[in-house]
C-alpha positions as a Markdown table, in Angstrom:
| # | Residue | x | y | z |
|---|---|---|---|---|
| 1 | Unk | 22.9 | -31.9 | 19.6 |
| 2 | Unk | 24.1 | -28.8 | 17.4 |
| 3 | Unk | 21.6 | -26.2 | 17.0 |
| 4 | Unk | 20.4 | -25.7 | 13.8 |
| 5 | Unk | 21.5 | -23.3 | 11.7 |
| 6 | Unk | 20.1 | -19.6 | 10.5 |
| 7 | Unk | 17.6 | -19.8 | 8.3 |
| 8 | Unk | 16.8 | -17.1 | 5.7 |
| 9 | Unk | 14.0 | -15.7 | 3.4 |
| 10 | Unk | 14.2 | -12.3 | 1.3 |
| 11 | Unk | 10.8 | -10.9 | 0.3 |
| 12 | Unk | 10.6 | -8.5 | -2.5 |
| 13 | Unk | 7.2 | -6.0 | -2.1 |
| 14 | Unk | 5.9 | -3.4 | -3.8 |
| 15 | Unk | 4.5 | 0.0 | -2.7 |
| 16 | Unk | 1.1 | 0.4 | -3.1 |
| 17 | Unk | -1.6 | 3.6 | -3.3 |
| 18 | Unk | -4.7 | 3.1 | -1.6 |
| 19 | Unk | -8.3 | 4.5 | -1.5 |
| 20 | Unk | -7.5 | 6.2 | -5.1 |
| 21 | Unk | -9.7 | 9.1 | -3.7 |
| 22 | Unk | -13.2 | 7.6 | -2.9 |
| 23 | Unk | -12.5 | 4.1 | -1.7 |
| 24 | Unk | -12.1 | 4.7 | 1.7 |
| 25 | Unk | -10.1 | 1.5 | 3.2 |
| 26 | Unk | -11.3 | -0.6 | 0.5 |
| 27 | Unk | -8.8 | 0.4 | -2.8 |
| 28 | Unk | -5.8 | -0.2 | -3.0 |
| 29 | Unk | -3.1 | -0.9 | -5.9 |
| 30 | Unk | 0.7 | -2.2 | -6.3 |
| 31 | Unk | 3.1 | 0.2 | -7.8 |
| 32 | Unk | 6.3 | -0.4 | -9.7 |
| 33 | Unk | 8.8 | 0.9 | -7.0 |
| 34 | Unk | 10.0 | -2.1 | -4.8 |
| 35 | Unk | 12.0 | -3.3 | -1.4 |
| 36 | Unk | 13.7 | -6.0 | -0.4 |
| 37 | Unk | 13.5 | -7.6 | 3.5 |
| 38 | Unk | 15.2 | -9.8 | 4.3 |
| 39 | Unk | 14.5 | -12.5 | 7.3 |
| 40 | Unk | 16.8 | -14.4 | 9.3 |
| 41 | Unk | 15.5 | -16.7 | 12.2 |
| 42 | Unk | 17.9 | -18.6 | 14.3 |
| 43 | Unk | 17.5 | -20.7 | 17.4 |
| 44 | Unk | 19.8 | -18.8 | 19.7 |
| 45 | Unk | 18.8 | -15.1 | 20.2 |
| 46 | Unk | 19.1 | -12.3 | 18.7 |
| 47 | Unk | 19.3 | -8.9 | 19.3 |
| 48 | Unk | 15.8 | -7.3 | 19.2 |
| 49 | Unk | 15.3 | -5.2 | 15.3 |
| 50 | Unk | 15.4 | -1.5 | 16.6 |
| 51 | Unk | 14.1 | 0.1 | 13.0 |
| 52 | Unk | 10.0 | 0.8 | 12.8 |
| 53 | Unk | 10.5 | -1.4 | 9.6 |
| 54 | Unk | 12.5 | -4.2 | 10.9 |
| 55 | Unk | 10.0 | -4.2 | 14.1 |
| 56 | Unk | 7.0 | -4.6 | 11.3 |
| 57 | Unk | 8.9 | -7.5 | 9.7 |
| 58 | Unk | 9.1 | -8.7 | 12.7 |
| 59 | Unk | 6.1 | -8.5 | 14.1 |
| 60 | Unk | 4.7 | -10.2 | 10.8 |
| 61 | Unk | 6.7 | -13.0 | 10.7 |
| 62 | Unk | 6.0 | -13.6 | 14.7 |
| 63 | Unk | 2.1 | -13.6 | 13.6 |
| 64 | Unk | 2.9 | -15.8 | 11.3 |
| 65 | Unk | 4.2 | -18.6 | 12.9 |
| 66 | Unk | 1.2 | -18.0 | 15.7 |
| 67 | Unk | -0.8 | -19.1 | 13.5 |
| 68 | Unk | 0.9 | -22.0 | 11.8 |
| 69 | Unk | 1.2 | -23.2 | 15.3 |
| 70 | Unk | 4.5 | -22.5 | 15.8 |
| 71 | Unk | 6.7 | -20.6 | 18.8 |
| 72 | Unk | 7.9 | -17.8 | 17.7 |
| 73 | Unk | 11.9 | -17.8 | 16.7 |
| 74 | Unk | 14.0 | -16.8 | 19.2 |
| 75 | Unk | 16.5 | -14.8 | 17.2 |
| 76 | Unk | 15.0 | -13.0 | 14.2 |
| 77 | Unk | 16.8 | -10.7 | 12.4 |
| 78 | Unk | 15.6 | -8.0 | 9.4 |
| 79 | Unk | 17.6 | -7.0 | 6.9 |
| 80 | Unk | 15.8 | -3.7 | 4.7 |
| 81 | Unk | 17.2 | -2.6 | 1.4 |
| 82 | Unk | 14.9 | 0.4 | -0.5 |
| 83 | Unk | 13.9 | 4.2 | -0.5 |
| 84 | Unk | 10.2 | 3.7 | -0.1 |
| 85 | Unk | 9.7 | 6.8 | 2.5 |
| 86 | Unk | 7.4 | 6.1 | 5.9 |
| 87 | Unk | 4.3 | 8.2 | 6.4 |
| 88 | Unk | 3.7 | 9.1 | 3.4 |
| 89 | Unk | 0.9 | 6.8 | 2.1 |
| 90 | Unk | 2.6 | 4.5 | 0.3 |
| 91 | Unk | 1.8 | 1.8 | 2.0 |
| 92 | Unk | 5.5 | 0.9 | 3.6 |
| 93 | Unk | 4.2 | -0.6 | 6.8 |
| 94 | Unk | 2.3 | -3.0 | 4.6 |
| 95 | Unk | 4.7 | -3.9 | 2.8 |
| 96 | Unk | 6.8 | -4.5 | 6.0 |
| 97 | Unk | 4.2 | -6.3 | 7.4 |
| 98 | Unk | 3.9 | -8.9 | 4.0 |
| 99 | Unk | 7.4 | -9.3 | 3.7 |
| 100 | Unk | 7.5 | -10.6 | 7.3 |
| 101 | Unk | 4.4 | -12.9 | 6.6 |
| 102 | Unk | 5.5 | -13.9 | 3.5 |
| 103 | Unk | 9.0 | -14.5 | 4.5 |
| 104 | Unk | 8.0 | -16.4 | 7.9 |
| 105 | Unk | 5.4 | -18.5 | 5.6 |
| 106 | Unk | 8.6 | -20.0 | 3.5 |
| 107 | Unk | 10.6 | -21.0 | 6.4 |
| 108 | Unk | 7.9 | -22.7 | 8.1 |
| 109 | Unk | 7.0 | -25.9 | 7.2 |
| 110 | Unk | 2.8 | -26.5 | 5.5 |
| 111 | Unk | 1.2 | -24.7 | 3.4 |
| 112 | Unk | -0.9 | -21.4 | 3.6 |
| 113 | Unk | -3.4 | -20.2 | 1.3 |
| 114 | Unk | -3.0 | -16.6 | -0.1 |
| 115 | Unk | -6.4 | -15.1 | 1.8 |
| 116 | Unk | -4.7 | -16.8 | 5.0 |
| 117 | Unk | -1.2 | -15.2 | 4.8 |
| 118 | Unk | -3.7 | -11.9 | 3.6 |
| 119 | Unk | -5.1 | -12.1 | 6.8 |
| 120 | Unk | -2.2 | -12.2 | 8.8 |
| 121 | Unk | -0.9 | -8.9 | 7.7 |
| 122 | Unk | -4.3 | -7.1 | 7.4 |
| 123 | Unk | -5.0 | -7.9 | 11.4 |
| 124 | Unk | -1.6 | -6.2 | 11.8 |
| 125 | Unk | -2.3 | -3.1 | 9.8 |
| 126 | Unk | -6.1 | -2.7 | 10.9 |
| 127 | Unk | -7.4 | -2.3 | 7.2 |
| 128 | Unk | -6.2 | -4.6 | 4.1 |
| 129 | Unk | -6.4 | -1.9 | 2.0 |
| 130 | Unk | -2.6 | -2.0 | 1.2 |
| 131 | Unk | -1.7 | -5.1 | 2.3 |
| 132 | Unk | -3.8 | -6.5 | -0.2 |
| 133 | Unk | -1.9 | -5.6 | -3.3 |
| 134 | Unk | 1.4 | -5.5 | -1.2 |
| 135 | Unk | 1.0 | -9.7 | -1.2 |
| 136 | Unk | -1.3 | -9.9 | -4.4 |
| 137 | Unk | -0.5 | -7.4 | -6.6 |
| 138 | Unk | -3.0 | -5.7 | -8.7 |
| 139 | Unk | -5.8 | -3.2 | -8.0 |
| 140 | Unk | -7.6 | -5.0 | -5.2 |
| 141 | Unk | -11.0 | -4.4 | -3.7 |
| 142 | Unk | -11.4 | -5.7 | -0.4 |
| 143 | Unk | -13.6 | -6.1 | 1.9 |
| 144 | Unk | -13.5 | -6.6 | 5.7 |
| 145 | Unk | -16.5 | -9.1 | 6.8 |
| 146 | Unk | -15.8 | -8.5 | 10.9 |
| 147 | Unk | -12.1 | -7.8 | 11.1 |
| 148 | Unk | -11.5 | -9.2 | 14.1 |
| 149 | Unk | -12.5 | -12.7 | 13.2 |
| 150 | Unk | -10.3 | -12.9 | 10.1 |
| 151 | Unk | -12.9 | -12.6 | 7.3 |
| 152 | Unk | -12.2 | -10.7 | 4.4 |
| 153 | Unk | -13.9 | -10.6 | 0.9 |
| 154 | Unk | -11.6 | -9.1 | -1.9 |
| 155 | Unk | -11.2 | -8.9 | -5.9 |
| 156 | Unk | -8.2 | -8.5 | -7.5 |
| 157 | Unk | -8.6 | -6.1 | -11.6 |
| 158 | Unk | -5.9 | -6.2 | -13.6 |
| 159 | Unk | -4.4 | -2.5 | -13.7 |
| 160 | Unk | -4.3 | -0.7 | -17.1 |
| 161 | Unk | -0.8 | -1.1 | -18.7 |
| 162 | Unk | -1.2 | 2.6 | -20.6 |
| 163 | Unk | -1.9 | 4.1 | -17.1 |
| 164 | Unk | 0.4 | 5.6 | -15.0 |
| 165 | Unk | 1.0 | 7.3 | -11.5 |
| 166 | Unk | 2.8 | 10.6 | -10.8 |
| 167 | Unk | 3.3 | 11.0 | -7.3 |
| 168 | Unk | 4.3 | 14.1 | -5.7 |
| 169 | Unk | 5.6 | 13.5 | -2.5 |
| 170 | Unk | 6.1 | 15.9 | 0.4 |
| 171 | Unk | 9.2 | 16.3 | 2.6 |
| 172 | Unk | 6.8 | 16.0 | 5.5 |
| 173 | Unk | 5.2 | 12.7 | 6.9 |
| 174 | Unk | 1.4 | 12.3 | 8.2 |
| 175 | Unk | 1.2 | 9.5 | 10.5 |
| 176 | Unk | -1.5 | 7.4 | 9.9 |
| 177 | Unk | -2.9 | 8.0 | 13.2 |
| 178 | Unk | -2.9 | 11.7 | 13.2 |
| 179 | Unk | -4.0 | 11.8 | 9.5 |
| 180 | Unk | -7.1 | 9.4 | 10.9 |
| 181 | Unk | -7.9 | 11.2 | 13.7 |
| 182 | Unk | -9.2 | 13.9 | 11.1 |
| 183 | Unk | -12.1 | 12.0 | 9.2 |
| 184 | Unk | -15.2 | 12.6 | 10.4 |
| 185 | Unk | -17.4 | 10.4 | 12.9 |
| 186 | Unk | -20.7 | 10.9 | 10.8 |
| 187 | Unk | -21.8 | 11.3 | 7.5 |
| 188 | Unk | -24.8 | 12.6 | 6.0 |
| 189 | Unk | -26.9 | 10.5 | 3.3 |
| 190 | Unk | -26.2 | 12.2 | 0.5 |
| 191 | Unk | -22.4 | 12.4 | 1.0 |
| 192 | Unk | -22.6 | 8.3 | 1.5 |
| 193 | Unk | -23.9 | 8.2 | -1.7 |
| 194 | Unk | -21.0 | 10.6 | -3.1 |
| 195 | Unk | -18.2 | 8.4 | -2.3 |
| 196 | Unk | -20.7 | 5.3 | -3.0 |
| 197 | Unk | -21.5 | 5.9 | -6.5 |
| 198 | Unk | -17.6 | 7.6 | -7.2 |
| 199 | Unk | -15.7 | 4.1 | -6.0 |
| 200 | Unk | -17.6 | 1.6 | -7.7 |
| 201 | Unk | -17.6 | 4.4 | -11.2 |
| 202 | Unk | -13.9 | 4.3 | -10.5 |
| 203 | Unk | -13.0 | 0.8 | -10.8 |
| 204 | Unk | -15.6 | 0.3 | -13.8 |
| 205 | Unk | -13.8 | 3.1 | -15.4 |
| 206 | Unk | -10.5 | 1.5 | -15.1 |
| 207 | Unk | -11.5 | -1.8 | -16.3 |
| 208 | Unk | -13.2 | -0.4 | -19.4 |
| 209 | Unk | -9.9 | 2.1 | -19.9 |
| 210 | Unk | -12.6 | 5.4 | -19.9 |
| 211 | Unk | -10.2 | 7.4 | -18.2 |
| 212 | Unk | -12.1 | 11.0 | -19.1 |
| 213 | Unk | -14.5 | 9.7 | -15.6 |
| 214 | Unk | -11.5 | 9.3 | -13.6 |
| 215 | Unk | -12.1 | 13.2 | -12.8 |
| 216 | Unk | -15.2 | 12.6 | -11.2 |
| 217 | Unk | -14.3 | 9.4 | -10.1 |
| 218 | Unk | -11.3 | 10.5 | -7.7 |
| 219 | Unk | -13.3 | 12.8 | -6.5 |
| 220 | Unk | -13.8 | 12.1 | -2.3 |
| 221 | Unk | -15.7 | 13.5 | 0.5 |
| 222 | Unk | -15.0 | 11.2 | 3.2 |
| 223 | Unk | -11.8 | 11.3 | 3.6 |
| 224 | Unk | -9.9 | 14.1 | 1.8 |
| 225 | Unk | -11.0 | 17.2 | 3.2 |
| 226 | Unk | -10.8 | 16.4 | 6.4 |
| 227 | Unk | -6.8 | 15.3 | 6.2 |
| 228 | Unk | -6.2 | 18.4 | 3.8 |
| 229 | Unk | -6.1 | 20.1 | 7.3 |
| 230 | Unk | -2.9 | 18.5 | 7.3 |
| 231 | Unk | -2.0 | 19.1 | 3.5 |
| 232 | Unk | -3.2 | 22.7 | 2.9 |
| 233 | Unk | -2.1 | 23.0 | -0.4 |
| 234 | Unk | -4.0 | 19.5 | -1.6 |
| 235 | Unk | -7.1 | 20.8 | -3.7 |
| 236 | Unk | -4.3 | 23.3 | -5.5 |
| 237 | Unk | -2.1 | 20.3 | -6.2 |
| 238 | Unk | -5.3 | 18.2 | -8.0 |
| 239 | Unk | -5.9 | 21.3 | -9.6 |
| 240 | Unk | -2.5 | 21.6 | -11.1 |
| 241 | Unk | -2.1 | 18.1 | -12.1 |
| 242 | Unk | -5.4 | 18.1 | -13.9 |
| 243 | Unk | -4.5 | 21.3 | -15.6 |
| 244 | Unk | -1.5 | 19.7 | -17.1 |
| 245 | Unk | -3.2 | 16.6 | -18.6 |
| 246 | Unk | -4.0 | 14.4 | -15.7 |
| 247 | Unk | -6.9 | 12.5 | -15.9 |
| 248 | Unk | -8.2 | 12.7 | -12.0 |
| 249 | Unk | -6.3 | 13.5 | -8.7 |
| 250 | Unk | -6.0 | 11.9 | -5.2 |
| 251 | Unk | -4.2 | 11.6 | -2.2 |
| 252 | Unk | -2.6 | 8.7 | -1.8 |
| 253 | Unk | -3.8 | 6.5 | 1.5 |
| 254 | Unk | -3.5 | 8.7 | 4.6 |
| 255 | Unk | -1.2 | 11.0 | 2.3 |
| 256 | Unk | 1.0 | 12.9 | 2.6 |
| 257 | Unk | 1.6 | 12.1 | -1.0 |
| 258 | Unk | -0.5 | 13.2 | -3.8 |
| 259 | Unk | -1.2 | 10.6 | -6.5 |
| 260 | Unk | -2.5 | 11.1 | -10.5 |
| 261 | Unk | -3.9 | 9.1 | -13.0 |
| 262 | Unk | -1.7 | 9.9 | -16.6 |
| 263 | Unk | -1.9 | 8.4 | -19.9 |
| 264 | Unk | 0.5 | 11.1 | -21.7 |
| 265 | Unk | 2.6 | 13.7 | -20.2 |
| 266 | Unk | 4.0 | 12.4 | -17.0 |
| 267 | Unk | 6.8 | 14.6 | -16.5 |
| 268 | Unk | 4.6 | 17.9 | -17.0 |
| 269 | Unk | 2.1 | 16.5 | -14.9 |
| 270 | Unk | 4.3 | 15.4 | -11.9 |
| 271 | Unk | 6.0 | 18.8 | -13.0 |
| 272 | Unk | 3.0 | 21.2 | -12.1 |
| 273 | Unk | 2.1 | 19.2 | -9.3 |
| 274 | Unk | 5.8 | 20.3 | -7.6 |
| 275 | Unk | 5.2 | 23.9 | -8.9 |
| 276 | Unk | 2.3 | 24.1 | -6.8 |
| 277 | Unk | 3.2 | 22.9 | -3.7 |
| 278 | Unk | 6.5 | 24.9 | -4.0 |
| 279 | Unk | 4.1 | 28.0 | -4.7 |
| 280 | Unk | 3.3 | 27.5 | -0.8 |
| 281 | Unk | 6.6 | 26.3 | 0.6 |
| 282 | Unk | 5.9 | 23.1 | 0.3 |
| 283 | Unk | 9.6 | 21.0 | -0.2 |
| 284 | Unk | 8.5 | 17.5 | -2.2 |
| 285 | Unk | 9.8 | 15.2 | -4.9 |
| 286 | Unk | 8.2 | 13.5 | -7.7 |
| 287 | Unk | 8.0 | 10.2 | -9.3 |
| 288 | Unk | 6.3 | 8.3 | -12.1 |
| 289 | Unk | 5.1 | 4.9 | -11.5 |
| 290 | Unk | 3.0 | 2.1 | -13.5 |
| 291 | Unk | 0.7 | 0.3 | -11.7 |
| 292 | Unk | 2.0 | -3.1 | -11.5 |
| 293 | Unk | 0.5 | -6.8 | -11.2 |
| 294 | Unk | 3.2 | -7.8 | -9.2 |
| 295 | Unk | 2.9 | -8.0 | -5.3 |
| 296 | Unk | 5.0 | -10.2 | -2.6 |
| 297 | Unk | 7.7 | -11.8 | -4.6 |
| 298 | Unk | 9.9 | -14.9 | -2.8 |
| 299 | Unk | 13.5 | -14.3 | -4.1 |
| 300 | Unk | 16.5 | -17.0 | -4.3 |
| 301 | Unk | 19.0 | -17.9 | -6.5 |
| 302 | Unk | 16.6 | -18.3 | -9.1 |
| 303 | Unk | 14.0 | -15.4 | -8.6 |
| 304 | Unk | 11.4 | -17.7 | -8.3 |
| 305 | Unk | 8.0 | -16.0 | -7.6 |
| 306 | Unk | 6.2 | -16.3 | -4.3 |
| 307 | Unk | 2.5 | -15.0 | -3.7 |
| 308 | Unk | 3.0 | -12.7 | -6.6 |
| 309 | Unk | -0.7 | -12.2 | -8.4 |
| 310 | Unk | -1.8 | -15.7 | -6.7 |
| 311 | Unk | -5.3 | -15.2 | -6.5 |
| 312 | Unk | -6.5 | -12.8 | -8.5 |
């Protein structure tokens, strides 16, 4: 009997910015800025996917068929086209890990619920803050309800089309592990309530378009000072950006970008941001993004939508 053939899926995904200051592993949104994997599974094997993102992919798409019930392919190939930079808190390993779910999850026969396929990818990051609106698109809250067993509880807002991001975003990576080994083990009561009262003002104030509370509502102390050990120049960065017209200031996930809220003045804004950090020798780029309510898009000849906002 012939073997059958290759079989292929391509996966668009977005980046996305998570904890948008206070919500520590439970915020996260889809930007406009998108890559393309592409998955190819064959019966005869295939040489192993040497790239951190291929190996993500990967590993996604083998977790996938796991729990379809499936044995994992025996050749798999990745194919990656896209700038999104690694280490940088963009959520790219998320979006490696979805593609590779989402791409496994069309070549497999059944069916799979969103919060299944969700699951999936937020067992192989450890958090589902940016997997979620990697796959979903959106702003997503989520909520992990024991991790290990699967069980997530999340809601996805639509984003404000006025709104947009200007990144700024460092030459220099902070891996997620070193950036985490920062925070602190402890906190005290009244900086629980902080970061409490800032995240839930912060989605309420994006929902209602009140944008002046974003300045308060970015503001962090969980997370933020702790990796600015890393980031020196952070708090003059946010102060910049809000100095030029930004509405509030954060880093984005584990950094070591630096992320603003802007309704008018972009450019100036992402402008100051790179004025400061070059103030301190600090080498970065910058880029304005919308958020978008787009997430894990299925592509073929006729760009039909996959997950995409499913969900929300």
């Amino acid at each position: 009997m012939a073997a059958a053939p290759s079989r292929s899926a391509t996966v668009e995904v977005p980046a996305t910015s998570a904890n948008l200051g206070p919500g520590f592993d439970s915020l996260g949104v889809a930007l406009d800025w998108r890559m393309r994997f592409t998955l190819t599974v064959d019966d005869d094997p295939l040489p192993v996917p040497e790239l951190p993102l291929e190996r993500m992919a990967a590993a996604g798409a083998r977790a996938l068929h796991l729990l379809a019930g499936e044995a994992p392919p025996r050749g798999l190939r990745v194919h990656v086209e896209g700038e999104i930079p690694l280490g940088r808190g963009l959520g790219l390993s998320a979006a490696a890990h979805v593609a590779g779910v989402v791409a496994a999850d069309a070549l497999l026969p059944g069916e799979r619920s969103a919060d299944a396929l969700l699951r999936v990818a937020a067992r192989l990051e450890g958090h589902a803050d940016n997997a979620a609106p990697a796959l979903l698109g959106g702003l997503q809250i989520v909520i992990a309800e024991g991790l290990d067993e699967g069980e997530l509880c999340r809601l996805g807002v639509d984003p404000p089309e006025d709104l947009r991001i200007a990144l700024l975003i460092p030459r220099f990576s902070m891996p997620t592990g070193e950036s985490r080994s920062r925070l602190p083990e402890r906190l005290t009561r009244n900086q629980a309530v902080h970061n409490i009262g800032r995240a839930a003002l912060l989605v309420a104030a994006l929902a209602a378009r009140r944008y002046e509370l974003l300045a308060v509502a970015t503001e962090d102390v969980l997370h933020q000072p702790a990796r600015s050990t890393l980031l020196p120049a952070m708090p003059a960065i946010f102060r910049a950006a809000r100095a030029a017209g930004a509405h509030g200031a954060y880093l984005s996930g584990g950094g070591s970008a630096v992320a603003a809220f802007v309704s008018d003045g972009a450019e100036a804004v992402a402008g100051a941001m790179r004025e400061a950090a070059a103030a301190v020798g600090l080498e970065a780029e910058a880029r304005i993004c919308r958020m978008s309510s787009r997430g894990a898009e299925l592509i073929d000849d006729t760009a039909a939508p996959g997950v995409g906002s499913a969900g929300r």
